[in-house]
C-alpha positions as CSV (number, residue, x, y, z in Angstrom):
1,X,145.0,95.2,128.7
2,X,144.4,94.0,124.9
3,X,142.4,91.8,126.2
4,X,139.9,94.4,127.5
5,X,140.5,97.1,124.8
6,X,139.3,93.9,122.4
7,X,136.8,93.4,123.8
8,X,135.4,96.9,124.2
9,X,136.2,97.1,120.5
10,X,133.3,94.7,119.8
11,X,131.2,96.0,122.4
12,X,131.1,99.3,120.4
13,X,131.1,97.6,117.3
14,X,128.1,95.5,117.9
15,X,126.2,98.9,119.3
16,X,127.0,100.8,116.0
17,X,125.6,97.6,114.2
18,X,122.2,98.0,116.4
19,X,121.5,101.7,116.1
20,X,122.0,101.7,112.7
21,X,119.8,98.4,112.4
22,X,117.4,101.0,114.4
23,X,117.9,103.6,111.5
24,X,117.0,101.1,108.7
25,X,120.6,101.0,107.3
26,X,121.9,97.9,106.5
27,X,124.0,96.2,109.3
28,X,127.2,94.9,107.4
29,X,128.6,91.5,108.6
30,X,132.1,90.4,106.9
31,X,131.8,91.2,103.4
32,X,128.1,90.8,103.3
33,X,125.4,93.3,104.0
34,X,121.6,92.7,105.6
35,X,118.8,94.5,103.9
36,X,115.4,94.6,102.3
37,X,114.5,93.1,98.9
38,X,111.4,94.5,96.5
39,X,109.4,91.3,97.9
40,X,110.0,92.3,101.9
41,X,112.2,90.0,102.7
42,X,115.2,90.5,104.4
43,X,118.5,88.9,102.5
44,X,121.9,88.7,103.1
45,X,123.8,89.6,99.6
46,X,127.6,90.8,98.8
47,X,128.7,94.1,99.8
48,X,130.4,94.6,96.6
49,X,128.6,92.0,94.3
50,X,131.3,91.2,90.9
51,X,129.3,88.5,89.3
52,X,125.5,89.8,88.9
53,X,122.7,87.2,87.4
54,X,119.8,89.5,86.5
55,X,116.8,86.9,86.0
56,X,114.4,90.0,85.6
57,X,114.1,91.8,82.6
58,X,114.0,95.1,83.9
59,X,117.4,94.1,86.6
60,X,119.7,93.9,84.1
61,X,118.4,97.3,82.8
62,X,118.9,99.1,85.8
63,X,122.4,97.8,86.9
64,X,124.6,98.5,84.0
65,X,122.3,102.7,83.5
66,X,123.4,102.5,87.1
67,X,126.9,102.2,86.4
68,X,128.0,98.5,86.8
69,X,127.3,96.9,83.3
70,X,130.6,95.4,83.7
71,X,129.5,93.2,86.7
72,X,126.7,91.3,85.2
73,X,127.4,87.8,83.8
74,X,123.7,86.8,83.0
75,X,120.5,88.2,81.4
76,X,118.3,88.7,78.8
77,X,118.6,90.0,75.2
78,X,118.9,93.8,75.3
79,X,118.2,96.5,72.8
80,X,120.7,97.6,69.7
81,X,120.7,100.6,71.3
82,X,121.9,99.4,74.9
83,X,124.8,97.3,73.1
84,X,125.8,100.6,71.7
85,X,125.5,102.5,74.5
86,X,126.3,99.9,76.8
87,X,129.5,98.2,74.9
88,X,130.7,96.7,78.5
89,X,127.5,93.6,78.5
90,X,128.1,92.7,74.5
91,X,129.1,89.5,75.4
92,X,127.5,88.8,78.4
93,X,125.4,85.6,78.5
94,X,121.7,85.8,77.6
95,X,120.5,82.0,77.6
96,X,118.9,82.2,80.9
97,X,117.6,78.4,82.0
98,X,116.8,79.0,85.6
99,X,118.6,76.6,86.6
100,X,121.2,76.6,89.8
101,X,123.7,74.3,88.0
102,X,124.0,77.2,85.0
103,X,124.5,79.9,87.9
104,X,127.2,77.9,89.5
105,X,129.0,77.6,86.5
106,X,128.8,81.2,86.0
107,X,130.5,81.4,89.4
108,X,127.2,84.1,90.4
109,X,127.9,86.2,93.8
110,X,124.4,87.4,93.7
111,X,120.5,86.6,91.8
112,X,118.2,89.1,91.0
113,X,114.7,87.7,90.3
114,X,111.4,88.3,90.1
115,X,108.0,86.8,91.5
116,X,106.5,86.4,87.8
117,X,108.7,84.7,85.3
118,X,110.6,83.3,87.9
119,X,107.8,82.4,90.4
120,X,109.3,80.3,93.3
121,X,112.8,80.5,92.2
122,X,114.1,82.6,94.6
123,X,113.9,79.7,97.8
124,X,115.3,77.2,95.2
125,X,118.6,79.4,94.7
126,X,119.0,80.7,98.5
127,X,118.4,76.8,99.6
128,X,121.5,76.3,96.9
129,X,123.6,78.7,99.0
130,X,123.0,81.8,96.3
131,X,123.1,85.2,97.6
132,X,119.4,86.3,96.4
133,X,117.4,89.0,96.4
134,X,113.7,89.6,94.6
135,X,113.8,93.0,92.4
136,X,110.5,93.2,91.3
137,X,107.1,91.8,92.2
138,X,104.0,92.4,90.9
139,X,101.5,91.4,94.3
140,X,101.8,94.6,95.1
141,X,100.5,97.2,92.4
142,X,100.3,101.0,93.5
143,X,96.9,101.9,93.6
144,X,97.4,105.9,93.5
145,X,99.7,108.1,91.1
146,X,101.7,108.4,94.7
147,X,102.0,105.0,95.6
148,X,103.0,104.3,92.0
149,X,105.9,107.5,92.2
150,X,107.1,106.1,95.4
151,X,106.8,102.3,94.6
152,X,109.2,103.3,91.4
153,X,111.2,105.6,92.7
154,X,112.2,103.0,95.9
155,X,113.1,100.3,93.4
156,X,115.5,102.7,91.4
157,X,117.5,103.5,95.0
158,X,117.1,99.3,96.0
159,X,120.0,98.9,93.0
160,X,121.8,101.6,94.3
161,X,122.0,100.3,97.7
162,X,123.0,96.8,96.4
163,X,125.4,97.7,93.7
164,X,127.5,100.9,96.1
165,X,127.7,104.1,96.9
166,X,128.6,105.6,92.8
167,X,125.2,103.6,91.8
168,X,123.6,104.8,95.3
169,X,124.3,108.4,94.0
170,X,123.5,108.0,90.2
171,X,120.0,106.5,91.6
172,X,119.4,109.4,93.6
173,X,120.5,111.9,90.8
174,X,117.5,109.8,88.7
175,X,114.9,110.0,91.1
176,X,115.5,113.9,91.4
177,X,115.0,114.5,87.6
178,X,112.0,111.9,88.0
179,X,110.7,114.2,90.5
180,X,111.1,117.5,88.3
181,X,109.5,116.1,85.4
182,X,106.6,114.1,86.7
183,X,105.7,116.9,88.9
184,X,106.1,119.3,86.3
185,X,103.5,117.3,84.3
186,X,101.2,116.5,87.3
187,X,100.8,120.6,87.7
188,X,98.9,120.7,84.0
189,X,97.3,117.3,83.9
190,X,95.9,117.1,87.5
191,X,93.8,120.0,86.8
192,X,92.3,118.3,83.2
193,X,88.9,116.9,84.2
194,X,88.7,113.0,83.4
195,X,85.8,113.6,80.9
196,X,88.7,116.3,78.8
197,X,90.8,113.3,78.7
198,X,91.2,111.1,76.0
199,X,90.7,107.5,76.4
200,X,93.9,105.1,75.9
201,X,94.0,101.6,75.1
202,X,97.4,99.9,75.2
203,X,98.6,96.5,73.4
204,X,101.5,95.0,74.8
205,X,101.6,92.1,73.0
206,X,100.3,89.6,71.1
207,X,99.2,89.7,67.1
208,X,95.5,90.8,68.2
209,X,96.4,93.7,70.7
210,X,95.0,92.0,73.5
211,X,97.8,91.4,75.9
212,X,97.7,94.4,78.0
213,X,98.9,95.9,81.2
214,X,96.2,96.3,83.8
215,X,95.2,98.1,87.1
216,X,98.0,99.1,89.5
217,X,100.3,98.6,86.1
218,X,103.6,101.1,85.2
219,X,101.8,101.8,81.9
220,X,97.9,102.6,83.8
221,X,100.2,105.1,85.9
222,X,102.1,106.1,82.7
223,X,98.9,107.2,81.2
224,X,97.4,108.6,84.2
225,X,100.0,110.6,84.8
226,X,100.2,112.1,81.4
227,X,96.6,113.1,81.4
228,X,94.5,110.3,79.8
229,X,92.1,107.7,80.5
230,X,93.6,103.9,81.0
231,X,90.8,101.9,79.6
232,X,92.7,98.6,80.4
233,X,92.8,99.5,84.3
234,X,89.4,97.6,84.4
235,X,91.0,94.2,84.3
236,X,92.7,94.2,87.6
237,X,96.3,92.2,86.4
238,X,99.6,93.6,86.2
239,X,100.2,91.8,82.5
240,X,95.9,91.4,81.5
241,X,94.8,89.2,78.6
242,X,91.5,90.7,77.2
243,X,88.7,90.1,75.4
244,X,88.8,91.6,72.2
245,X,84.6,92.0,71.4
246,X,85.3,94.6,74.6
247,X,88.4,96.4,73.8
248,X,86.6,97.1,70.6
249,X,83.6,98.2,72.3
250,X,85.6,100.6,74.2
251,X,86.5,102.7,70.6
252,X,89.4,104.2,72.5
253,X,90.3,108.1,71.2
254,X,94.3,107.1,71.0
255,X,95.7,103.8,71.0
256,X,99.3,102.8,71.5
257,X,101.1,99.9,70.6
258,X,104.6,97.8,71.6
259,X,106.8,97.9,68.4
260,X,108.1,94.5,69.8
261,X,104.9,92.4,68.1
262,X,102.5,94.6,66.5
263,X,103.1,97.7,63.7
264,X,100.9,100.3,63.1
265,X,100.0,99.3,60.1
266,X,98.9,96.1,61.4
267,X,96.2,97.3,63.3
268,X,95.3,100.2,60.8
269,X,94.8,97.4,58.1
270,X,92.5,95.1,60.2
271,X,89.3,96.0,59.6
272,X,87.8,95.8,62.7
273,X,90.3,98.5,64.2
274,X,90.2,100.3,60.9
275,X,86.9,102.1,61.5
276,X,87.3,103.2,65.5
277,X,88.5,107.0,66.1
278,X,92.3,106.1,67.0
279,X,92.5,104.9,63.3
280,X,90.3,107.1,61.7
281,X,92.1,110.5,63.3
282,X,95.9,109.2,63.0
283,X,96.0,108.8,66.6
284,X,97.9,105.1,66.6
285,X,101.1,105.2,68.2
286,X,104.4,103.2,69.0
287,X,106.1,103.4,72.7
288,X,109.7,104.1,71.9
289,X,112.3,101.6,72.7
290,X,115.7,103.3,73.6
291,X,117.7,101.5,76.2
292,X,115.1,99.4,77.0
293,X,111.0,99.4,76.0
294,X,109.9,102.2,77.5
295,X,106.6,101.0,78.5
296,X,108.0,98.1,80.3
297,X,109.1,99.3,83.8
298,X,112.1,101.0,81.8
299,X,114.3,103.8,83.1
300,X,113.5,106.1,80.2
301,X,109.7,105.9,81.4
302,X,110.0,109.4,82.5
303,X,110.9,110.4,78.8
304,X,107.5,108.0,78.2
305,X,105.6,110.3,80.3
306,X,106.6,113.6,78.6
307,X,106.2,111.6,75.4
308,X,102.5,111.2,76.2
309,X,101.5,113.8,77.8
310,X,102.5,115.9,74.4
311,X,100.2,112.8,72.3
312,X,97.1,113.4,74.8
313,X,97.4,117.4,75.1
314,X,99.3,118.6,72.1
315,X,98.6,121.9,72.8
316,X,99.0,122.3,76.8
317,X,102.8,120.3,75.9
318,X,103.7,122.1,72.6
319,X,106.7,123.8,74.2
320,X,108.4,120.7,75.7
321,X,111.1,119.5,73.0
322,X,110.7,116.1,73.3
323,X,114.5,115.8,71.1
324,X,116.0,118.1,73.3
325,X,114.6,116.5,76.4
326,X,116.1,112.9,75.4
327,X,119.4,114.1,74.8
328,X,119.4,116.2,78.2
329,X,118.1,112.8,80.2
330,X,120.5,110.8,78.5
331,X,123.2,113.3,79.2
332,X,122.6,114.1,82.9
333,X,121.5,110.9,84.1
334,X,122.8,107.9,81.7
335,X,126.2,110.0,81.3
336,X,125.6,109.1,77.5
337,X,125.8,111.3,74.2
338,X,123.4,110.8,71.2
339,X,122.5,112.9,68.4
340,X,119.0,114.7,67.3
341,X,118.9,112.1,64.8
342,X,119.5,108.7,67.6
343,X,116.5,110.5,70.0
344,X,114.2,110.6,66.3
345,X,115.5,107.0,65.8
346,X,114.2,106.1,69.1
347,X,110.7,107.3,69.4
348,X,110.5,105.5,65.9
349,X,111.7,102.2,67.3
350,X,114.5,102.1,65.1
351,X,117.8,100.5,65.9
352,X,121.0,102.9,65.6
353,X,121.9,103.9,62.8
């Protein structure tokens, strides 16, 4: 008789595993779990992963707003104000080599990687016997505001689903507010005809300003979104190197810069930036950096949309308080507490003070 009711306990067991295989949930299997990385393919990682080696920039990012700072063991540098925020990954390691001898050491239960900085990585460490799972690629850009929505929405609720049910729910609770703001902003700026937008050139990086983001890029949809016109789109690259006779041709109306290489004063003092319109009309901005840059992918890039979609149409935003807004997103959906003078701090790209 316990033979049979054994039996018939797997029987059961095995059809709960198929329907909800059928349903796209993930079919657990010991203390491991089957499901669907960034990149398509279907992994195996822990149910309950302790010992997190984020080898994407933006990983690290989203697993410790989600909840479980305390689990990573590698990544990269963060910002001053995630180590405030954030005390739990202070001394977590940053000196990332890639290499499967350094993750084995670390004792690592699971690698998150990406297809860029990483390229290729990902077979080397599941051939090692690492759980792995790709978080971010960048073969696949959105091509439409709704692809791009979806696309970055969908990786917000992939950490949930790998890091449990408290992150599951925190990513949900983000991708609400994401949804009330961005739509809120879509109902003014979809109606602004393209030629009552101003045109935006962006400078990721480099001394020159001609590292950008291109077509299908977070920061073209960024833009977009908030009602201007992404000059850099036409180089079709997520990270685009251009050529700077051409980005000067362009004489963008606003331009806006990454603190991390570039000041404004750098590009108001060269001369041939000094005499476009951006310069000339005080129209040269920084992105913020809060927890993370937000023009890079960040979780604050819903506070980057609000924050230029008042640059772009002053006037059609005026009543949006950017200073309140920040403290209510950080509140309700980091769970953190800053101060009217840490949200001015940020949009200045200053550290705390």
């Amino acid at each position: 008789m316990k033979s049979i009711r054994f039996l018939l306990a797997l029987v059961l067991t095995a059809a709960a595993l198929f329907a909800a295989s059928l349903q796209g949930a993930p079919a657990y299997a010991a203390e491991y779990k089957t499901m669907t990385d960034m990149c398509g393919n279907t992994v195996e990682v822990p149910v309950n992963p302790q010992r997190i080696a984020s080898m994407h920039c933006v990983s690290c990012e989203r697993v410790y707003i989600l909840g479980a700072g305390s689990r990573l063991c590698l990544m990269g540098k963060q910002s001053p104000w995630a180590y405030k925020l954030y005390p739990e990954i202070r001394n977590v390691e940053t000196r990332r080599t890639g290499k499967v001898s350094q993750l084995r050491t670390l004792n690592v239960d699971l690698v998150l990687y990406t297809t860029g900085m990483f390229k290729g990585k990902g077979e080397e460490f599941r051939k090692a016997g690492l759980k792995t799972a790709c978080s971010f690629t960048a073969d696949k850009r959105p091509r439409t505001v709704e692809g791009f929505i979806t696309g970055f929405k969908k990786q917000m609720r992939f950490y949930g689903q790998i890091l449990g049910p408290d992150a599951k729910a925190r990513a949900d609770r983000y991708c609400r507010y994401f949804d009330d703001r961005v739509g809120r902003i879509l109902s003014i700026t979809s109606r602004i005809d393209r030629k009552d937008r101003p045109s935006v050139y962006y400078g990721w990086k480099g001394g020159e300003m001609l590292a950008s983001q291109g077509e299908g890029s977070t920061m073209h949809w960024n833009t977009e979104i908030a009602g201007g016109n992404y000059l850099p789109r036409a180089r079709d690259d997520n990270f685009a190197d251009l050529d700077r006779k051409q980005v000067l041709s362009w004489d963008p109306d606003v331009v806006l810069i990454s603190r991390a290489n570039v000041t404004i004063d750098t590009v108001k003092e060269d001369p041939a930036w000094a005499t476009g319109k951006a310069v000339r009309n005080g129209r040269v901005y920084y992105t913020p950096e809060g927890i993370y840059s937000w023009d890079n992918a960040s979780g604050e890039t819903v506070l980057l949309i609000i924050y230029l979609a008042k640059i772009f149409h002053p006037d059609l935003f005026k009543d949006w308080d950017m200073i309140k807004e920040m403290k209510t997103f950080y509140s309700e959906i980091y769970g953190k507490t800053i101060t009217d003078e840490d949200a001015r701090r940020i949009l200045q790209c200053l550290p705390p003070a």
